[in-house]
Structure formats: C-alpha cells, structure tokens
N, C-alpha and C positions, 0 to 999 in steps of 0.2 A: 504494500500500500504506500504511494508516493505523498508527501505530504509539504505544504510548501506553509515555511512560519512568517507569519508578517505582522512586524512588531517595532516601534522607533527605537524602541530602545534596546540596545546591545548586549548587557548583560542577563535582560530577561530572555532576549531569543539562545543567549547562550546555557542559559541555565533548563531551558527547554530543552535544546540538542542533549545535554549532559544525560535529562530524566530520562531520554529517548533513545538512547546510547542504548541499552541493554535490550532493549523492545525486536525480537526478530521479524516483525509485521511490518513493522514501521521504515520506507526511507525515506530520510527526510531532501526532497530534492532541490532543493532551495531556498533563500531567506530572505525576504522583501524588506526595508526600513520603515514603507511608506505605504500608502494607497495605491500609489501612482506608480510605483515600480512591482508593485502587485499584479496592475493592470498590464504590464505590458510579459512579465514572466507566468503567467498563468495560462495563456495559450501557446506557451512554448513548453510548459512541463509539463500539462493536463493533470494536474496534484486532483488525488481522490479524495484529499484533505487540508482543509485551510485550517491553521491554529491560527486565527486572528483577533486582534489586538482591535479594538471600539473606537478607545480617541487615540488619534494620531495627527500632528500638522498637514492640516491641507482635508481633505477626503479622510472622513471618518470608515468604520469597519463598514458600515453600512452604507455610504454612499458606495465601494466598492463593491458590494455586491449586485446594488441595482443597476452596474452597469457590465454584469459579467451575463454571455447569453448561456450560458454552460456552468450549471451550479454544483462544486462540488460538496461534498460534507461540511461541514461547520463544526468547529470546536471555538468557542470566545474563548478570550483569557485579558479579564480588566484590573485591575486596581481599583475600580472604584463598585462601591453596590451598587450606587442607583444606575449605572451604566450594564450591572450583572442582570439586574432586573428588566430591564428595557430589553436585554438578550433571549431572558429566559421566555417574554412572552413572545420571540419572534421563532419559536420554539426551534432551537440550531438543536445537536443533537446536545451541549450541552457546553458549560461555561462556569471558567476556572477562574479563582478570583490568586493575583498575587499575594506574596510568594504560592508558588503554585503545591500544593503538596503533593507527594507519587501516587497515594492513596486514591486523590480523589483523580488524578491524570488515570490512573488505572481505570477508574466506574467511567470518564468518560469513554476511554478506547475502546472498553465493553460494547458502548451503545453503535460502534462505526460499524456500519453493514459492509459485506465483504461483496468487495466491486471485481461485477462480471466479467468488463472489460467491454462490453457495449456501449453504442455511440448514442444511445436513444438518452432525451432530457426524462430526467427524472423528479425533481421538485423545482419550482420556480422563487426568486424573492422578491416580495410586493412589497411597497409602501403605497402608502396612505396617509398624509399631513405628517402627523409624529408615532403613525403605531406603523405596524410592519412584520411580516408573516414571511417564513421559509413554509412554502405549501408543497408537499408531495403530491404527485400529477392524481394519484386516485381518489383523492379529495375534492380534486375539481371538476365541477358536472360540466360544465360551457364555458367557453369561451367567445366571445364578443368583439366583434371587428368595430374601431372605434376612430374614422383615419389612418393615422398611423402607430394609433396606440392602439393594446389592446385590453378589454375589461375579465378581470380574470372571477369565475362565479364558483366561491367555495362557500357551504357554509351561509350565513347571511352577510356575506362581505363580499361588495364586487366593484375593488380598486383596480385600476389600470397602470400597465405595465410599459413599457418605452421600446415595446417592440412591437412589429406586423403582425395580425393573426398569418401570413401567406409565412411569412420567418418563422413563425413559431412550426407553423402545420409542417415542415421541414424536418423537427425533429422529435414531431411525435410518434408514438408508436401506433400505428393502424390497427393493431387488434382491439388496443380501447379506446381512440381519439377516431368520429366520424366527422367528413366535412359536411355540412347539412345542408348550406347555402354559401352564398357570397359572404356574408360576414357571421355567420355563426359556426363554430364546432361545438359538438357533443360528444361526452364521454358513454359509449355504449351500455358501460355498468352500470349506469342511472339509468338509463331507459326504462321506465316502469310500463307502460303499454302502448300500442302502435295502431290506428285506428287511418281510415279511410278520407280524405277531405273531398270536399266537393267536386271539386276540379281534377282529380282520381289520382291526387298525389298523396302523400303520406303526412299524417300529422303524430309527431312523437311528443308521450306526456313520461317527464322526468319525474323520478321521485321529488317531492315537494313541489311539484302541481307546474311547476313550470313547461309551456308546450311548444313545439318549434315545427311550423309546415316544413314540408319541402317540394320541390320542384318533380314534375315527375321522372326526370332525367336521375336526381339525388334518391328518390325513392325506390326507383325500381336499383340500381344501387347497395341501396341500403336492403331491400328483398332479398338480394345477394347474399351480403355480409351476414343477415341474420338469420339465410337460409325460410324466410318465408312463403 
C-alpha cells in the first residue's frame, strides 16, 4: 500500500516515516510540505493513502482534496481538536491528533481497505459552505448534471462538486452507475421499481420516492442492463 505524507512540518512527517518504519503494508512513496506540492505528486504516485495534515500555509487538507479527481484513502493527523472534529464529520477513515501515538496509528491502518488495484473512482469529496463529506460511491443514489458542476444526491445532502457529470461518468463503474439522461445518472442499487411512462419510455422510482423518466432510447437500454 503506497502512501504519500503531506504535512509542513518536518519533524512531524519524520516522526510519521519513523512509526511507519516497521509496518510491512505500508510504502510510504513520498512527502509533500504543502497542499500544493501534494497537488502536483499525487498523480505521479497514485498513493492509496494520504496521511494529511488540515492547516497548512496556503491550501488547507481540505481545499486539497476538492480539487483531486481520484480520491484516495484519508488518514488526518492535526494538532488541533477543533480541526480533528471538522475531520471526523467529513468521515476520512480516521484522524490522528499530535504527537501521534503507535496505538492509535495502529486502529487507524486497521480501518485502510486493501486496494485492488482498479482504476474505477471509488468515494468522492464534497463541500458545502463549511461542512464537507468523503462519500463512498454506494451511498450515492444520482447524480445531477449542473453546467459544469455536478450535484452529488447522498443521503439528504445534495452539494455540488467542480466536476462534469460527462468526467465523472468516465470513471464510474457500469455495473452500478446508469446514465439515464442528458444530465442525470443513477445508481442501479437504489432503483426500487420501474414502471411504464406514457410516451413508452421508462420511469425509475428510487428508494426514497425520488423518480427519473427516461428516453426511450435510455430505456430500452436500461431493459438490457436489468434484463427486463
């Protein structure tokens, strides 16, 4: 598991390498200072794991993830609470307050899912004003073409994200992401019943009553997919 630390400050990224020393899961494939040099070593190492650091000058941890299109794992590590808090509700797999203890570095690496090696996006991260969600894609029922942004529908929260639904649909997985129309995608596993529209196209009703026509072109399609 490749893991990239990004952290300004030097003695804590070293004291990280040191915990991580002994770990045979773990390499760690490089060290960022900054946001910004996060942003630009991240598509050169594809790290299954970011140890990152919240405030840092310039681009905080989180301004850095809204703009990565390829999210890998999340581990925070702050100094501060109120910054460990604002983590935990953005639910990363989990977040280490300094000095870091082995103990609790240990329960996080616990939580890190062992990566398949697949190219397919797997959770996305939103904001919204000052709250902010790492969403796993199974969570979200639709997606929302919104310009050039797109609205992401998990849950009763549907903030938008600074990417194309057309970029997104790129790298979803087909077996659960359907395109239904021009600006909407559905996640097939919410489909709760599929019913006939007037015009002899298909209307799909989502768990939690949300319904979405489609074209007959998308329908018959989707007849396919679902074997109807």
């Amino acid at each position: 598991m490749r893991a990239l630390i990004v952290d300004d400050e030097r003695l804590a990224r070293l004291e990280l390498r040191r915990l991580l020393a002994d770990d045979p899961e773990v390499e760690i494939s490089g060290e960022a200072r900054n946001a910004e040099e996060a942003l630009a070593l991240i598509p050169k190492l594809a790290p299954d794991l970011l140890f990152l650091d919240i405030q840092m000058p310039g681009m905080s941890g989180f301004d850095l993830l809204e703009r990565l299109d390829d999210l890998p794992q999340v581990i925070f590590t702050t100094a501060y609470d109120e910054y460990a808090i604002k983590a935990f509700e953005v639910n990363a797999l989990d977040y280490l307050l300094k000095p870091i203890a082995p103990s609790r570095l240990a329960a996080a690496l616990a939580k890190v899912r062992p990566c398949g090696g697949q190219a397919r996006l797997e959770q996305v991260f939103v904001r919204d004003g000052d709250r902010c969600w790492i969403v796993r894609l199974p969570e979200i029922f639709m997606l929302e073409s919104e310009g050039n942004y797109t609205r992401v529908c998990f849950g009763d929260q549907r903030p938008l994200i600074r990417r194309s639904l057309n970029a997104l649909e790129q790298q979803l997985d087909p077996a659960m992401f359907f395109r239904a129309g021009r600006k909407q995608i559905v996640n097939l596993k919410w489909i709760e019943r599929v019913d006939i529209a007037v015009g002899g196209g298909l209307v799909v009703t989502l768990r939690g009553g949300r319904t979405v026509e489609m074209s007959r072109r998308q329908s018959a399609r989707l007849r396919e997919t679902l074997s109807l």
